[in-house]
N, C-alpha and C positions, 0 to 999 in steps of 0.2 A: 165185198171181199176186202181183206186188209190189205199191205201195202204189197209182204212178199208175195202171196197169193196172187196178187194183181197183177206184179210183176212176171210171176211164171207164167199165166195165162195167155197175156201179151206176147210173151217172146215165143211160147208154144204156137199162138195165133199169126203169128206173124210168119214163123217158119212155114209152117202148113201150109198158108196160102200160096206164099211165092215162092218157096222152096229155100236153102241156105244162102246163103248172100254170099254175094260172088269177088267182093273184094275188103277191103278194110272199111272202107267208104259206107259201104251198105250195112254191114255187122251195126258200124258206130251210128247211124239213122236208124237202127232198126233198134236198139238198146235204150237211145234217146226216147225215142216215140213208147217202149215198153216203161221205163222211167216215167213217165210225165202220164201215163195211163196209171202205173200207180200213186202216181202222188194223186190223182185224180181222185182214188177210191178214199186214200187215206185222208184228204181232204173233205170228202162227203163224210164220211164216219165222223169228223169233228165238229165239223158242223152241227149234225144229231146229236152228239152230244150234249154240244153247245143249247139247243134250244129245249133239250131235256131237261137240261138242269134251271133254264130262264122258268120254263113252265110247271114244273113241279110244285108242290106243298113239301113244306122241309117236312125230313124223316127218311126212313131207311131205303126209300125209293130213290133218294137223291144219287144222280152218278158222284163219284169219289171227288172231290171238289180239288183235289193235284189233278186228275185226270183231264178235268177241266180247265185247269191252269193249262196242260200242257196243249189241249186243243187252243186254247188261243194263242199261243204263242204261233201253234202251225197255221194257224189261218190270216194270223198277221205276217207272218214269213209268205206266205203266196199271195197274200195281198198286194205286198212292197214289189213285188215282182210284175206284176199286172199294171200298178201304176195308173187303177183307173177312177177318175172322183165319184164318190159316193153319194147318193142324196142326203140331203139336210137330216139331221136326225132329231125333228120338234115335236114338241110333245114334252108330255111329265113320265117318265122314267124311275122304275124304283130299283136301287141296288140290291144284286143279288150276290154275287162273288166277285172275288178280288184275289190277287194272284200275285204273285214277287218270285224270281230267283235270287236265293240266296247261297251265300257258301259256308260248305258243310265241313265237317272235320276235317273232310281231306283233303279239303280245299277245290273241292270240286262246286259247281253250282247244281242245287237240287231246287226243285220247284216246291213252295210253299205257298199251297192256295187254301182258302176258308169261306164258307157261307158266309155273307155279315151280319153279324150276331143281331143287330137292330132294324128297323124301319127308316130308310134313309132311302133320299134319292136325288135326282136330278130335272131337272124341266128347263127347257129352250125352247121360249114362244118369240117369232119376228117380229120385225115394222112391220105394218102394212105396207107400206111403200119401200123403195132400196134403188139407190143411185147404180149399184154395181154390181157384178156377178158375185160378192161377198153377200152373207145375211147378215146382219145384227138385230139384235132383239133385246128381250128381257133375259136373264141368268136366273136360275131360284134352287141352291140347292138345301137339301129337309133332313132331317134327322132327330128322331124321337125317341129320348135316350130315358129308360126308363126311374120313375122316378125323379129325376131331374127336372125331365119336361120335355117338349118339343121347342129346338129351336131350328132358324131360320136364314137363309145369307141369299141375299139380293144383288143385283149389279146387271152387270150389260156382258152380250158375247161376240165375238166376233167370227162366222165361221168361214174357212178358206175353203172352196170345194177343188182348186187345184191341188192343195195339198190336204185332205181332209182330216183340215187343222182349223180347231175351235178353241180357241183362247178366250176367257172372259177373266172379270172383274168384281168381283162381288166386297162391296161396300156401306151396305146396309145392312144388320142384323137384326133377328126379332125374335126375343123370349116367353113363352109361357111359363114360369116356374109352377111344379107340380103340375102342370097339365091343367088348370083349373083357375089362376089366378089371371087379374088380364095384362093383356100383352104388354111387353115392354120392349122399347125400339131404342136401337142405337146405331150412330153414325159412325162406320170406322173410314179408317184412311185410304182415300182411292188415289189409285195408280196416277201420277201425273200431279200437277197443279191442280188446286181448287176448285178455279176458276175457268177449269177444262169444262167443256161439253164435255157428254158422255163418249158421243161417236169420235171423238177427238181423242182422247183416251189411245186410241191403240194406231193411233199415228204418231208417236211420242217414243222418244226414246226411252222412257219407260214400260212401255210396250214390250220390248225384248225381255222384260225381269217376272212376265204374265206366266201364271197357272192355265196350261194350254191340257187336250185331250186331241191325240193323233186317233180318228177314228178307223178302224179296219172293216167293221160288220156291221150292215145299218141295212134290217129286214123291217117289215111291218111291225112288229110285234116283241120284238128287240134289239138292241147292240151293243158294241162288244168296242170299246178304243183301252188305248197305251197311256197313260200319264206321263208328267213332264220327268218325275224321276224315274222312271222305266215300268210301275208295275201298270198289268193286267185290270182289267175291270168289266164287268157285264153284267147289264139292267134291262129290267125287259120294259115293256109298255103298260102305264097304267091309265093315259088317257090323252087324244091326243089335241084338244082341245080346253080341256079345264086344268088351273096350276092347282099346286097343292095349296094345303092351308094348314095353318097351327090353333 
């Protein structure tokens, strides 16, 4: 059922059984509880959405990819509500849609989401071992832009399952030009001094200045987090064991 649907059946359910509610007290419990039954319904419904569109082949089957934007946003709004940590989200992940509010003529904010138009993604594999309820691992994220080539960005992540908040650092790049020639590698500048370890890295006051992803959705088979500048983002699962390669 949608949300008002959901809402009238509730309050209809609710009357029926115990009859009208006999003070202000009970009206405002009984609205509450009709309320939170439909955000329930409406919150399943984006969900579906949501992994409709993770699972799909692009094409006319796809749901409306704003539609999509705006189920994430509600599934991150009842997420931040629940306040409850998320399992690690490892594995090689390929991006699917991406998502922004932006403002419109009228100065209103309208949601602007889109398929991504390339083959890109994401991959978070651990230590074997970990001193703390945090993970860190390897970072790898891919994108194969056509023509161009597939390139590559390496580094280290850090993920917080209190706040689930995964910050990394990617500092090693790798190019194929044309998809065909061989690889070429490049060191760019990592967060911190030098002569930082890696895990040392996000104990540093430059730490605070990291490319982080606030995760909301982290099913088997896909998820869904926020970026540092506010947009949307959801990748589903492409293996949860092997990284990619260029």
């Amino acid at each position: 059922m949608n949300g008002i649907s959901g809402l009238c059946f509730a309050v209809c359910g609710l009357r029926m059984s115990s009859g009208p509610p006999r003070n202000n007290s009970e009206m405002k419990d009984s609205l509450r509880k009709a309320s939170e039954l439909a955000r329930s319904g409406e919150l399943a419904q984006s969900i579906m959405l949501v992994r409709a569109a993770a699972v799909r082949a692009p094409g006319a089957d796809r749901p409306d990819p704003n539609a999509v934007g705006m189920a994430l946003q509600l599934i991150e709004k009842e997420g931040r509500k629940k306040k409850e940590p998320l399992d690690f989200p490892g594995g090689s992940f390929r991006l699917v849609a991406i998502a922004n509010e932006k403002k419109g003529r009228n100065g209103k904010k309208q949601m602007k989401s889109q398929y991504f138009p390339v083959q890109a993604g994401v991959a978070y594999f651990p230590d074997d071992e970990t001193s703390s309820d945090d993970v860190e691992g390897v970072a790898i994220q891919t994108a194969r832009i056509p023509v161009i080539g597939p390139i590559q960005f390496r580094g280290r992540f850090r993920f917080i399952p209190r706040f689930n908040k995964l910050e990394f650092n990617l500092y090693k790049l790798s190019f194929r030009p044309f998809g065909v020639l061989p690889v070429i590698d490049f060191n760019l500048k990592k967060a911190g001094s030098k002569d930082k370890e890696d895990s040392e890295v996000f104990k540093e006051e430059e730490q605070k200045k990291l490319p982080f992803f606030l995760f909301f959705l982290v099913e088997e088979d896909l998820v869904a987090a926020r970026g540092r500048r506010g947009g949307w983002a959801l990748w589903r699962l492409e293996s949860k064991t092997v990284p990619p390669t260029i």
